[in-house]
C-alpha positions as CSV (number, residue, x, y, z in Angstrom):
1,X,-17.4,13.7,31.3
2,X,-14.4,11.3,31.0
3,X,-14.5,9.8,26.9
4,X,-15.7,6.3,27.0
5,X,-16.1,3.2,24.8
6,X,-18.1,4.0,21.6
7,X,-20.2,0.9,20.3
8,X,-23.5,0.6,18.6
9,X,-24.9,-2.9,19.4
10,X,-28.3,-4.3,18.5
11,X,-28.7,-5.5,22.3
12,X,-27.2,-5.1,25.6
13,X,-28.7,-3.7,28.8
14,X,-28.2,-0.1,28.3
15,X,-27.1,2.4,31.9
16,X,-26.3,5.8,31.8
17,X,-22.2,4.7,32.1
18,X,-22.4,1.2,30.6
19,X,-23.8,-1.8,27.8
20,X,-23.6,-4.9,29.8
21,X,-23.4,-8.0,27.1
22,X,-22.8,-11.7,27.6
23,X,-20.0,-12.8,26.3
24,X,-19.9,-13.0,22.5
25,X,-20.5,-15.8,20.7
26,X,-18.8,-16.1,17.4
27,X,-22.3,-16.0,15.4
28,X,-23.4,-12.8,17.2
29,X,-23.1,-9.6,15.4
30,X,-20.7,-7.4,17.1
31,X,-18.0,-5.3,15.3
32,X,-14.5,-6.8,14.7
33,X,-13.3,-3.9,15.9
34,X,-14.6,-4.1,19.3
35,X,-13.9,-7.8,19.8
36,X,-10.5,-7.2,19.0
37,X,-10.5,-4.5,21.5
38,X,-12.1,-6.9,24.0
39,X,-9.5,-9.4,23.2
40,X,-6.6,-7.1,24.0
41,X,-8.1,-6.0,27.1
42,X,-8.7,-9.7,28.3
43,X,-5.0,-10.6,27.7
44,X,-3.7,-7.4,30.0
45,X,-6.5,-7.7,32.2
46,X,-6.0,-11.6,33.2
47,X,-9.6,-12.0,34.5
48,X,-11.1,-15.4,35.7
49,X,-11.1,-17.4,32.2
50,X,-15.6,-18.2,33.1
51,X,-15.9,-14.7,33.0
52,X,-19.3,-14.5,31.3
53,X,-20.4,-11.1,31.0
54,X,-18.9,-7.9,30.0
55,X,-19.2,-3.7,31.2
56,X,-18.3,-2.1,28.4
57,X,-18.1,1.6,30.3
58,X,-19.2,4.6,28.4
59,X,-18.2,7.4,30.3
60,X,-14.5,6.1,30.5
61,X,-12.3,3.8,28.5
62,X,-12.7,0.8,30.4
63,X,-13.6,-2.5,30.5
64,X,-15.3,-4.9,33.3
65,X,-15.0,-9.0,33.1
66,X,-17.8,-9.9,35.3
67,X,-18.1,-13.8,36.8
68,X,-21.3,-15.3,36.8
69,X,-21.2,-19.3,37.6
70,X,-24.7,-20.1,37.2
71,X,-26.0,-17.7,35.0
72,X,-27.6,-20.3,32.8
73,X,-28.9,-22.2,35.7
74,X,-29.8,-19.7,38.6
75,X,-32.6,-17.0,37.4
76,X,-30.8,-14.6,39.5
77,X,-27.0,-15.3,39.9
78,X,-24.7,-13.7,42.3
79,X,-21.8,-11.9,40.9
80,X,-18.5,-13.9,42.4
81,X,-15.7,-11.5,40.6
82,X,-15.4,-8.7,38.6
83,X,-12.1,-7.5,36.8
84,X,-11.5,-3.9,35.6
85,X,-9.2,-2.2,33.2
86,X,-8.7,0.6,32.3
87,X,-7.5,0.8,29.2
88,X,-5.6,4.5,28.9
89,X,-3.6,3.8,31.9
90,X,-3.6,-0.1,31.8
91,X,-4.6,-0.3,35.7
92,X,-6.6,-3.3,36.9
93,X,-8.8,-3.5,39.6
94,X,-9.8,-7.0,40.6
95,X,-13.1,-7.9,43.4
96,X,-14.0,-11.1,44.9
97,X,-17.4,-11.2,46.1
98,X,-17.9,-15.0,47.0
99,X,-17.7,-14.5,50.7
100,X,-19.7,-11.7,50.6
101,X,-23.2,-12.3,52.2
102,X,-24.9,-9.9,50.4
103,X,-23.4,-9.6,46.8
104,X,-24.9,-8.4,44.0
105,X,-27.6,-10.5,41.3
106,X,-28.8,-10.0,38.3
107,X,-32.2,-9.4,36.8
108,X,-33.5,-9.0,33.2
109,X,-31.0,-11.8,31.7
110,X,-32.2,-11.9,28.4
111,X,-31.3,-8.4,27.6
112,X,-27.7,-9.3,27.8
113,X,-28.3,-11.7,24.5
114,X,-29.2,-11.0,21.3
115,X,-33.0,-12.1,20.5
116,X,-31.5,-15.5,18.0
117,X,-30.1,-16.6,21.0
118,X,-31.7,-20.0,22.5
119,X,-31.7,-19.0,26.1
120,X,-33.3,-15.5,25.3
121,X,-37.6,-16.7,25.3
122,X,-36.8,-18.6,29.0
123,X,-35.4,-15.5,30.5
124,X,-37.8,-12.9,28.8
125,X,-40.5,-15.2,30.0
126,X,-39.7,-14.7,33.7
127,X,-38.9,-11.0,33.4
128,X,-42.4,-10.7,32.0
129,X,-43.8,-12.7,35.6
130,X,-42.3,-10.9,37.6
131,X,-43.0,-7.0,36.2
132,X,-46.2,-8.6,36.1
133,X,-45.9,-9.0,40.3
134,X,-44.5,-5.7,40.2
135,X,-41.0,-7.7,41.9
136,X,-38.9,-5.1,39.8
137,X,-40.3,-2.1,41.0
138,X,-37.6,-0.7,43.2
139,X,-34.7,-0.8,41.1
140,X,-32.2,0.5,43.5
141,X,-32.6,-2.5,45.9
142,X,-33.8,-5.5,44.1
143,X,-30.2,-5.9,42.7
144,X,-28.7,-6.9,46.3
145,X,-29.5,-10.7,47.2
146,X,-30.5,-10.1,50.7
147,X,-33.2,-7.5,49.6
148,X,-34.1,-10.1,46.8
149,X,-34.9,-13.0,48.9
150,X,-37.0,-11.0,51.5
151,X,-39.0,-9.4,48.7
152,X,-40.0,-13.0,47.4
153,X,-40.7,-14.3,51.1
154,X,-42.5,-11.4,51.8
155,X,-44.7,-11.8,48.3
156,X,-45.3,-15.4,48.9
157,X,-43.5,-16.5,45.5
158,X,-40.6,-18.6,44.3
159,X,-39.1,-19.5,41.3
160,X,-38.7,-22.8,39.8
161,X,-37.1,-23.7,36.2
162,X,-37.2,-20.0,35.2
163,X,-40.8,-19.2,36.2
164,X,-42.6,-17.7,39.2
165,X,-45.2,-19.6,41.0
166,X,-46.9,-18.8,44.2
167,X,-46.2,-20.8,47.8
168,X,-49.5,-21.4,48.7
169,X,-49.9,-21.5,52.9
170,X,-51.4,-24.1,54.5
171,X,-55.4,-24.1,55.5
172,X,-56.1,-24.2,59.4
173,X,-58.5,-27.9,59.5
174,X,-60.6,-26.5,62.1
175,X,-62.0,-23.1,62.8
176,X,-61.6,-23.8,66.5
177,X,-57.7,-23.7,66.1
178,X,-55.7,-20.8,67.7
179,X,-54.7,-17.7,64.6
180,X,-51.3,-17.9,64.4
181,X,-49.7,-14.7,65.5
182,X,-47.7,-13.1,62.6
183,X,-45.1,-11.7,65.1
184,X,-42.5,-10.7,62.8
185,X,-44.4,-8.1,61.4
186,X,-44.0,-5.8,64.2
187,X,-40.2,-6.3,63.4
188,X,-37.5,-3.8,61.7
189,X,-37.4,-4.6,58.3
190,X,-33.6,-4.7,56.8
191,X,-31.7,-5.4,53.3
192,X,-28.3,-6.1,54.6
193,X,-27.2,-8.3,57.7
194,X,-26.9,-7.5,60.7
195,X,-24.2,-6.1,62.5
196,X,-23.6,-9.2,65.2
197,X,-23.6,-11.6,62.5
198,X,-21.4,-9.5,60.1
199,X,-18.8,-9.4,63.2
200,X,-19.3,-13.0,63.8
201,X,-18.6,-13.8,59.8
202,X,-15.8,-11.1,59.8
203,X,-13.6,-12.8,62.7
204,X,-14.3,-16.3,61.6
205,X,-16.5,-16.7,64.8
206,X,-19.2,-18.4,62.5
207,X,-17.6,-21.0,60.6
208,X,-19.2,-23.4,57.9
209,X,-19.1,-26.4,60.1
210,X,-21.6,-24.6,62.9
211,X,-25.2,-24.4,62.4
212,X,-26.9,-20.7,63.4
213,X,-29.9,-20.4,65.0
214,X,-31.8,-16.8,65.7
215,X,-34.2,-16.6,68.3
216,X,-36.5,-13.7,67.7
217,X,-35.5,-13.6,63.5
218,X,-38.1,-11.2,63.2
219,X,-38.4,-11.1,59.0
220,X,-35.7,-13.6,58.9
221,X,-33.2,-11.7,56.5
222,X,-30.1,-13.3,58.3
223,X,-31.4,-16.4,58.1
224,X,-32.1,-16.2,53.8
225,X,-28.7,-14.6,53.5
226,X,-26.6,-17.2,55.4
227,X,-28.4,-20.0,53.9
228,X,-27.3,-18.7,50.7
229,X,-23.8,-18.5,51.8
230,X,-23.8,-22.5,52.3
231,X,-24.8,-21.8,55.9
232,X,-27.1,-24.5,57.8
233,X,-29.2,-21.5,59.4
234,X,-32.6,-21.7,61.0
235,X,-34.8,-18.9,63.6
């Protein structure tokens, strides 16, 4: 295994390869050394100046500025770039994920701050909701937005100022009414779109100014996906 970044932080989600932190404050207790370090590999790396969270890689000698706009306001923000350099060769590797329609989200926001900071009980408060849902479960998957918003849907929950509340259906009035027929649960369940609307995106075919309708939506994970790519979408 390649040498990596060695650090010993007080917090920071911890992976097998990487300590994901936001990015320091100047009250925070992080070594000089490593914020120097940081420093120098922002001014070579030239990432997007929000950048707001930081890989600190620990199987190589790298570093990843990561771009979250709404981290502070969206419980589970989509990653719009990342910037990567490495810093034995000096090569940088820079993504752009905002036109992506199924980009990565975060989860677990408070263990990217330290416990002092002010933003940390909010965050640790809806991780707590939703373990308690048993939302974060499947690890491998929740992190994909698509995957996200049909696992909420499919739960009956949404989440409002940072805290998960139920969507409770409406009662029939009358016991003579017709049962609605729950057809889309005889349909194919997928995390990712689907292949006619990834074309239609791909060659510009589906453009902001149309709206998208699909007939026969089945679980609807087109629909969810588009709408949050700023897409007026409805089955």
């Amino acid at each position: 295994m390649k040498a990596g970044i060695s650090i010993s932080l007080k917090f920071g989600k911890k992976l097998p390869t990487a300590i994901y932190i936001h990015r320091p404050a100047p009250d925070w207790e992080i070594p000089q050394s490593l914020l120097e370090e940081i420093r120098r590999a922002e001014i070579a790396a030239k990432p997007n100046r929000a950048w707001n969270l930081l890989k600190i890689h620990t199987n190589e000698k790298a570093f990843t500025f990561l771009t979250y706009p709404d981290f502070d306001t969206d419980p589970h923000p989509a990653l719009a770039e990342a910037t990567k350099i490495n810093i034995n060769t000096g090569s940088v590797t820079h993504t752009d994920y905002r036109k992506r329609a199924n980009p990565p989200i975060l989860h677990r926001k408070e263990t990217f701050l330290p416990k002092t900071d002010p933003r940390y009980a909010t965050f640790e408060r809806l991780t707590q909701q939703e373990e308690d849902a048993g939302l974060l479960k499947n690890t491998a998957q929740i992190g994909m937005r698509v995957y996200w918003l049909t696992l909420l849907k499919r739960k009956a929950l949404r989440i409002e100022n940072h805290q998960l509340k139920k969507i409770h259906k409406a009662v029939a009035s009358s016991s003579n009414e017709p049962a609605e027929v729950e057809r889309h649960r005889t349909a194919i369940k997928r995390y990712d779109l689907s292949k006619p609307v990834k074309i239609a995106l791909d060659r510009g075919v589906l453009q902001k100014r149309h709206t998208f309708f699909d007939y026969g939506c089945g679980h609807g994970m087109d629909i969810e996906a588009l709408k949050g790519l700023g897409y007026e979408a409805a089955g």
